[in-house]
N, CA, C and O of each residue as an XYZ file, in Angstrom:
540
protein
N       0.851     -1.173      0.000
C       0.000      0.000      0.000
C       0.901      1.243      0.000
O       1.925      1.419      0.660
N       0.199      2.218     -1.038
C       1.349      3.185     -0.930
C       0.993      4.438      0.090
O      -0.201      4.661      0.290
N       2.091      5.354      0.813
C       1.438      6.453      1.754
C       2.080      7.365      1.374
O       3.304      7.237      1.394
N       1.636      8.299      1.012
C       2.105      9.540      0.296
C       1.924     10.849      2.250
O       0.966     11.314      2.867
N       3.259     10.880      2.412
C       3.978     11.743      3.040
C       3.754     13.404      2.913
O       4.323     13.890      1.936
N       3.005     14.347      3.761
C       3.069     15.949      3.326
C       3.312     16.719      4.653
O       3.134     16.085      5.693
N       3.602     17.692      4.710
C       3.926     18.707      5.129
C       3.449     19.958      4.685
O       4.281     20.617      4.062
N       1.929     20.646      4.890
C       1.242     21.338      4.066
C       1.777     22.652      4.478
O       2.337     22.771      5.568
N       1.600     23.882      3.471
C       1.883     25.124      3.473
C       1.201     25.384      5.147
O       0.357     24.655      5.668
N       1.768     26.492      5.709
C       1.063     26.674      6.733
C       1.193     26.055      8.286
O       0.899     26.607      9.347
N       1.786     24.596      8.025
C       2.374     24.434      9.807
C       3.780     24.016      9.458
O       4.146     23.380      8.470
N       4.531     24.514     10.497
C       6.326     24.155     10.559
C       6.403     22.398     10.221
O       5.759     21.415     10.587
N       7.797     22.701      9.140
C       8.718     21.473      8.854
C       9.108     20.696     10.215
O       9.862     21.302     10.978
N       8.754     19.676     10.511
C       9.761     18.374     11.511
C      10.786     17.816     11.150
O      10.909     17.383     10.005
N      11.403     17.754     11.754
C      12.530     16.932     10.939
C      12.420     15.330     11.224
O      13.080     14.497     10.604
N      11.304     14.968     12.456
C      11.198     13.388     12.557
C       9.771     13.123     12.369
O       9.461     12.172     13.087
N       8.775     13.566     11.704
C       7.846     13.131     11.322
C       7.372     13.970      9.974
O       8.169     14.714      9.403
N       5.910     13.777      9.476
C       5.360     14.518      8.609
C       3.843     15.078      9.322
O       3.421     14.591     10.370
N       3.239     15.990      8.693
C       2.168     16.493      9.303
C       0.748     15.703      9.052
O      -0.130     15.514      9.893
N       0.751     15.352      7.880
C      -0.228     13.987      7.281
C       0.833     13.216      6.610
O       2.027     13.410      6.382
N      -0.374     11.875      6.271
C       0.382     11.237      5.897
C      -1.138     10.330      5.011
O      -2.094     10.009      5.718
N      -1.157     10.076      3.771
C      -2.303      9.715      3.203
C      -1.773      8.339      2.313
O      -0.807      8.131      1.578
N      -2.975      7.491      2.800
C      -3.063      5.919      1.912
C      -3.714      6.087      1.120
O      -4.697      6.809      1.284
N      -3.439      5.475     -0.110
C      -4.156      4.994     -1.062
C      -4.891      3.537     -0.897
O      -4.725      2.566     -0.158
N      -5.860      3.905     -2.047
C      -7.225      2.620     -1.587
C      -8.002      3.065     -0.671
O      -7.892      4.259     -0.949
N      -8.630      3.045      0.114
C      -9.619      3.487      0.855
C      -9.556      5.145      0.649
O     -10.542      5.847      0.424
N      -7.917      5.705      0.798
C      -8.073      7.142      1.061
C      -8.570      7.628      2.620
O      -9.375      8.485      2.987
N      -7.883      6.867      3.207
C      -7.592      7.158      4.543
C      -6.268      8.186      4.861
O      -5.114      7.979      4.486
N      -6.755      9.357      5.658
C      -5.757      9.768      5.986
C      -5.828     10.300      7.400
O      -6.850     10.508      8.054
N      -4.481     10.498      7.786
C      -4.065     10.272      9.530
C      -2.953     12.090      9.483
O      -2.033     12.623      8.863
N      -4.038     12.373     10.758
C      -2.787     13.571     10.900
C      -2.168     13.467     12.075
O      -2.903     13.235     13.035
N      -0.815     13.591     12.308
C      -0.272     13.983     13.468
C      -1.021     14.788     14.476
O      -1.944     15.559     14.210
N      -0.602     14.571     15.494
C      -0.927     15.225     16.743
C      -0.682     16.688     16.849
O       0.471     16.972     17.171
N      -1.316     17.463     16.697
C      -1.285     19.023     16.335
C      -0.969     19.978     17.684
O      -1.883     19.957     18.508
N      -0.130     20.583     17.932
C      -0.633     21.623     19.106
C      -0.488     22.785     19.150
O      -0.509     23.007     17.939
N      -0.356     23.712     19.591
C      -0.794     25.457     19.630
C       0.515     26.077     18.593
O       1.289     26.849     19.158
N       0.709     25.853     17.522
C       1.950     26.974     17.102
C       1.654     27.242     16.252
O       1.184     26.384     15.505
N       1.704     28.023     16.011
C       2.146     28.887     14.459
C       2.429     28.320     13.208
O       2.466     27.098     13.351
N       2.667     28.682     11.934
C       4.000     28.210     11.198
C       5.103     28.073     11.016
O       5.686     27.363     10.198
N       5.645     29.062     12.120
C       6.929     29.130     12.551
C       7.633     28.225     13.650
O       8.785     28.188     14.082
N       6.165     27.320     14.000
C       6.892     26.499     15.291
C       6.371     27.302     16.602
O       6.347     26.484     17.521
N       6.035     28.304     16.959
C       5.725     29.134     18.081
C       4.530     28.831     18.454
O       3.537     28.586     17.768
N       4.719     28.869     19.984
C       3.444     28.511     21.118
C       2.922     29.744     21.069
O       3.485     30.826     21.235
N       0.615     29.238     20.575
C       0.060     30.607     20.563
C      -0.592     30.317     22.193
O      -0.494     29.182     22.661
N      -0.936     30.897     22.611
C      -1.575     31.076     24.010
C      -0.965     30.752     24.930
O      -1.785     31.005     25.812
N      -0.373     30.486     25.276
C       0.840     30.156     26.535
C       0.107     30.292     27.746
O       0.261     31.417     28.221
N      -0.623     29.566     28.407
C      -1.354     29.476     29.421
C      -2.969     29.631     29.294
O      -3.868     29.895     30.093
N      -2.909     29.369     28.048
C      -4.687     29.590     27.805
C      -5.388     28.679     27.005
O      -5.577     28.835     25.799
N      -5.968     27.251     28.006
C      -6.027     26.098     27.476
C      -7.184     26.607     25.975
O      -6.925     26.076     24.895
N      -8.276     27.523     26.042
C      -9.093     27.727     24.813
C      -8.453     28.157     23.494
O      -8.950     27.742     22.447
N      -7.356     28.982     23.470
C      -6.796     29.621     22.869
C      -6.108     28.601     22.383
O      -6.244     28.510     21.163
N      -5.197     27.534     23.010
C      -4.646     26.528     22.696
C      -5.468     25.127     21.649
O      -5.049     24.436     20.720
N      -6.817     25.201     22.399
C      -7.738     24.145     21.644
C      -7.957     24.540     20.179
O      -7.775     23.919     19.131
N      -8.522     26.085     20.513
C      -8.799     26.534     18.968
C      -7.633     26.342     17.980
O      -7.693     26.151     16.765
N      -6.733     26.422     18.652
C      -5.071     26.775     17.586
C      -5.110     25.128     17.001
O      -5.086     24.807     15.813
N      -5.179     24.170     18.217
C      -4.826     22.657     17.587
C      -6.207     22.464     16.397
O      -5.798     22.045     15.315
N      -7.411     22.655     16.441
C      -8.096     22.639     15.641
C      -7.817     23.475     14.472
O      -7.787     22.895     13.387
N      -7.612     24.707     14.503
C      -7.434     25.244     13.266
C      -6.110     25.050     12.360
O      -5.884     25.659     11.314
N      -5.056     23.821     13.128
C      -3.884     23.381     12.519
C      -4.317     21.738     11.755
O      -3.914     21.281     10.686
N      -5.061     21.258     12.543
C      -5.845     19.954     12.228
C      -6.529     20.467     10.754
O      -6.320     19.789      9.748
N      -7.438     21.824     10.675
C      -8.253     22.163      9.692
C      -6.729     22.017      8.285
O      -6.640     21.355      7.251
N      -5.914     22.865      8.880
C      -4.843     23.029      7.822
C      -4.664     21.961      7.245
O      -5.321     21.837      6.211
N      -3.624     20.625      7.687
C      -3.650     20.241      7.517
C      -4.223     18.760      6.886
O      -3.619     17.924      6.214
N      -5.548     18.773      7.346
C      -6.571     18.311      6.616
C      -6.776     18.829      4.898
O      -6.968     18.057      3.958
N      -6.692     20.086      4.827
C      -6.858     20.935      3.786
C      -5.418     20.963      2.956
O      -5.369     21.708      1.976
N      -4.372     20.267      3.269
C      -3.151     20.199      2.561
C      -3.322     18.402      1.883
O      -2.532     17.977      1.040
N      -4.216     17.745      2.318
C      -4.558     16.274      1.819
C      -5.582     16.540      0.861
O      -5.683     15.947     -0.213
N      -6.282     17.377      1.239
C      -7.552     17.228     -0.040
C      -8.957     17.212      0.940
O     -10.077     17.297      0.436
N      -8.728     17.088      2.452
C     -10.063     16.916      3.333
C     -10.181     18.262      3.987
O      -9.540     19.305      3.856
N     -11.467     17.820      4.928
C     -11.816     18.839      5.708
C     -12.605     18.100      7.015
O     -12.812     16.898      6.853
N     -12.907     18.488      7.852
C     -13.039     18.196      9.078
C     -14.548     17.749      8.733
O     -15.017     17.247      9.755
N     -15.479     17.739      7.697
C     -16.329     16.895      7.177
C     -15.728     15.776      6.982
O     -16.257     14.794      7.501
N     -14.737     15.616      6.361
C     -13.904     14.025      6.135
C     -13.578     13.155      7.600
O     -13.710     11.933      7.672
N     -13.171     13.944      8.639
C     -12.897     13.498      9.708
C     -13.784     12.204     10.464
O     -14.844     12.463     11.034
N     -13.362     11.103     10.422
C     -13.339     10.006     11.120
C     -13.851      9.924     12.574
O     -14.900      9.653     13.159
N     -12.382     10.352     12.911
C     -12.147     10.006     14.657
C     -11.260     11.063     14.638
O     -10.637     11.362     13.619
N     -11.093     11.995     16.301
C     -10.522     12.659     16.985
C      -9.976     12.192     17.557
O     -10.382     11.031     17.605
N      -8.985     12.364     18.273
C      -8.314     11.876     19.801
C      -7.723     13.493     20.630
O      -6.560     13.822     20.395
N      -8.425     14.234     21.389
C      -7.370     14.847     22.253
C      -6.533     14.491     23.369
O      -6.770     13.425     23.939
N      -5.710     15.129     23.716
C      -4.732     14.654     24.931
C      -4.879     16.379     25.552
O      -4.861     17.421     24.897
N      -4.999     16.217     26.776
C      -5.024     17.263     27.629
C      -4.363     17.275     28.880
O      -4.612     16.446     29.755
N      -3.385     18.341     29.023
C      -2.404     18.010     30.636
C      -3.092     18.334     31.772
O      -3.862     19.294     31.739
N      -2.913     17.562     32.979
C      -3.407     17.444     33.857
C      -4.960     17.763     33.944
O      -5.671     18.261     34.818
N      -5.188     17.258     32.646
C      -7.100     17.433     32.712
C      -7.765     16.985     33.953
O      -7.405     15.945     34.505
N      -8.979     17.924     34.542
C      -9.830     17.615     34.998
C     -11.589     17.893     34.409
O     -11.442     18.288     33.253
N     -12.741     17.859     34.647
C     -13.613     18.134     34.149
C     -13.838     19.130     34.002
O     -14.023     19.476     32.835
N     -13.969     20.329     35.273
C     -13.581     21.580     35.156
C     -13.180     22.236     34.439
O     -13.338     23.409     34.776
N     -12.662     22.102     33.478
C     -11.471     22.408     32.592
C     -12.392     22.377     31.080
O     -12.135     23.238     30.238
N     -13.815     20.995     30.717
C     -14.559     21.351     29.867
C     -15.222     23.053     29.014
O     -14.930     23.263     27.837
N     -15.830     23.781     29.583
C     -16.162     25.272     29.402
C     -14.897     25.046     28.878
O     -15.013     24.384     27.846
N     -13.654     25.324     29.155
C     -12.904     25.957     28.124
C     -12.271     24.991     27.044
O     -11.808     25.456     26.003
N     -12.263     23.792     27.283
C     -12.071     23.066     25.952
C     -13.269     23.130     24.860
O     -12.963     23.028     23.672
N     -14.226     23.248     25.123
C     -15.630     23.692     24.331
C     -15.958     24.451     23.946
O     -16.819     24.412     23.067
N     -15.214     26.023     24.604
C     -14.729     27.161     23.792
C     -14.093     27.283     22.445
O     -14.425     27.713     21.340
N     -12.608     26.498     23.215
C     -12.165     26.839     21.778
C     -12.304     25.654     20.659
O     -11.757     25.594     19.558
N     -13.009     24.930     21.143
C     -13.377     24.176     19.734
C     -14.640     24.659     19.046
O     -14.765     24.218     17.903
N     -15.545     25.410     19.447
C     -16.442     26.283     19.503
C     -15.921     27.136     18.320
O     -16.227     26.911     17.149
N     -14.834     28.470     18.870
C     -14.142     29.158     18.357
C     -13.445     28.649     17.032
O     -13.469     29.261     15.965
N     -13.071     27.926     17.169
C     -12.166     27.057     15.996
C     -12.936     27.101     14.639
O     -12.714     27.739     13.610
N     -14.179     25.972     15.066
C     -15.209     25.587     14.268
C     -16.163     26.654     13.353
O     -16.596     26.447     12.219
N     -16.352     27.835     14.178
C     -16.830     29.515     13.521
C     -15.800     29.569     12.850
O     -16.219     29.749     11.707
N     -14.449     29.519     12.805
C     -13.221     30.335     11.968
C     -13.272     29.112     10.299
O     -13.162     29.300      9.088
N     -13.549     27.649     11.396
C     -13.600     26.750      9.668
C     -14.502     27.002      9.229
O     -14.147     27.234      8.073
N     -15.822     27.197      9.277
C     -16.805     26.943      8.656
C     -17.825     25.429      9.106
O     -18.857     25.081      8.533
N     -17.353     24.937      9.935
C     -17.826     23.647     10.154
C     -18.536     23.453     11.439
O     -18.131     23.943     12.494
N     -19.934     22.503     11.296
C     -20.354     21.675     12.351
C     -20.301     20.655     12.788
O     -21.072     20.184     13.624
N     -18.937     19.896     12.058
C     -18.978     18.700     12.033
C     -18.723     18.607     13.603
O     -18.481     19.532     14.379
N     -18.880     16.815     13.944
C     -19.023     16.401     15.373
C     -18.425     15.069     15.228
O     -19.163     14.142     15.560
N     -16.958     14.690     14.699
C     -17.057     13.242     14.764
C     -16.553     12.884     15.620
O     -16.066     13.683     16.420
N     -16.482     11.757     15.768
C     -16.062     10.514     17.499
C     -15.209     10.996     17.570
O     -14.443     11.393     16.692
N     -15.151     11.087     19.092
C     -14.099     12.154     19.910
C     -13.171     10.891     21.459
O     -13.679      9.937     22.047
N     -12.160     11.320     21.571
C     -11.549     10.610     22.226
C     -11.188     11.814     22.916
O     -11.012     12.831     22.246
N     -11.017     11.849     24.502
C     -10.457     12.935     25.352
C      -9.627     12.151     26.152
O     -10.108     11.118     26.618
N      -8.230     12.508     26.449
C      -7.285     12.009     27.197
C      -6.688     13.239     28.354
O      -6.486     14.449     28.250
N      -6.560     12.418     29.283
C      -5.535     13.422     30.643
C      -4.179     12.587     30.158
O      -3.910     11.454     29.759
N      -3.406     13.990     30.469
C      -2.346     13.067     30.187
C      -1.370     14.133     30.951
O      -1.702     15.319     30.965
N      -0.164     13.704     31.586
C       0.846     14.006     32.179
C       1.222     15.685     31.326
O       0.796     16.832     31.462
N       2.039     15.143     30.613
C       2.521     16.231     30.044
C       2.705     15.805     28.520
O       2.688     14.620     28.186
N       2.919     17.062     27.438
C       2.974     17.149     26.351
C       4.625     16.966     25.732
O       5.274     16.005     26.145
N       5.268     17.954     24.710
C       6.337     17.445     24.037
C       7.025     18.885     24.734
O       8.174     18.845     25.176
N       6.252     20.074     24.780
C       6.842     21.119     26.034
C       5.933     21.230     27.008
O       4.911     20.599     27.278
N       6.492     22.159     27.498
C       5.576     22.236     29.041
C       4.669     23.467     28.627
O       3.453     23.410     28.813
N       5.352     24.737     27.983
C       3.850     25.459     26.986
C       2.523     24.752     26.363
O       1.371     25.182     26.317
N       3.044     23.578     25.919
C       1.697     23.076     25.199
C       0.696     22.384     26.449
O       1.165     21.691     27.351
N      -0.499     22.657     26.336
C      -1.368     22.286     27.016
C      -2.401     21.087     26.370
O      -2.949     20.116     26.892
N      -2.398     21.411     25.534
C      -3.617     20.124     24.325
C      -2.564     19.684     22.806
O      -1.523     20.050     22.260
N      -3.605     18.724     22.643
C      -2.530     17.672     20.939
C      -4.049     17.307     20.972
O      -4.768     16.909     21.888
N      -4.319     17.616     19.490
C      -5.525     16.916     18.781
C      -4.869     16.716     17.666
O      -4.104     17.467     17.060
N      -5.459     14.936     17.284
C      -4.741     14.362     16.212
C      -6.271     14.147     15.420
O      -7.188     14.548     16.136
N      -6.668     13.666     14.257
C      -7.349     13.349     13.830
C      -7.165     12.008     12.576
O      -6.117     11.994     11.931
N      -8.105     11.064     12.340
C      -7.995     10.072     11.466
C      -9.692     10.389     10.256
O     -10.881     10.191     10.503
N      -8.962     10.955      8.944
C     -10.096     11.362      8.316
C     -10.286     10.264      6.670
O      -9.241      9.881      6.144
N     -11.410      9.940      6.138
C     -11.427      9.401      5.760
C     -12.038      9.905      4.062
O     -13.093     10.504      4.273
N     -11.812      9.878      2.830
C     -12.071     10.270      1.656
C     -12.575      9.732      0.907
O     -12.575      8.658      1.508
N     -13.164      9.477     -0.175
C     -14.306      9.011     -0.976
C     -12.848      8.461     -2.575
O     -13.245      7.961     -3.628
């Protein structure tokens, strides 16, 4: 099976992964775990888990949109959130809220929410990855 490898205009180069990554045949595609930066690599909200949600969603949108999808295509979600508690909902629902006005979208697909220790820095607060699927 072949997987065609991208790195779309719009979020920073890795040097140990790619940002999607798309199969042929079904046309399944899988994005990396997204979190608050820029294109330059830079943490947007630095202590502001909504600000942070919206950013991983509207990098998810990007990159979705560098495969050929859109968060209509979207499958399955998975977030990871540091030291989540419930409390903490209102503002994850914000900025996916927020996010979703900036795409254009109502989509709602299966959602996975994780607590999790810590991220890849200690700025990042949320990683939403998504698995989207194409016709």
């Amino acid at each position: 099976m072949a997987i065609t490898l991208l790195n779309p205009a719009g979020l920073p180069e890795i040097d140990v992964y790619r940002q999607v990554a798309v199969a042929s045949g079904s046309r399944t595609v899988y994005v990396a775990g997204q979190v608050a930066w820029d294109a330059d690599g830079a943490t947007v909200g630095v202590g502001d888990l909504a600000a942070q949600v919206e950013r991983c969603y509207l990098n998810v949108g990007t990159a979705l949109a560098g495969a050929g999808a859109s968060f209509d295509d979207v499958a399955k979600l998975t977030v990871h959130v540091v030291d989540w508690t419930p409390d903490m909902m209102p503002l994850l629902l914000d900025g996916i809220a927020r996010a979703a006005s900036k795409l254009g979208t109502t989509a709602a697909p299966p959602a996975t929410l994780l607590g999790v220790a810590a991220l890849d820095v200690p700025e990042h607060l949320v990683e939403v990855e998504a698995v989207a699927v194409l016709d």
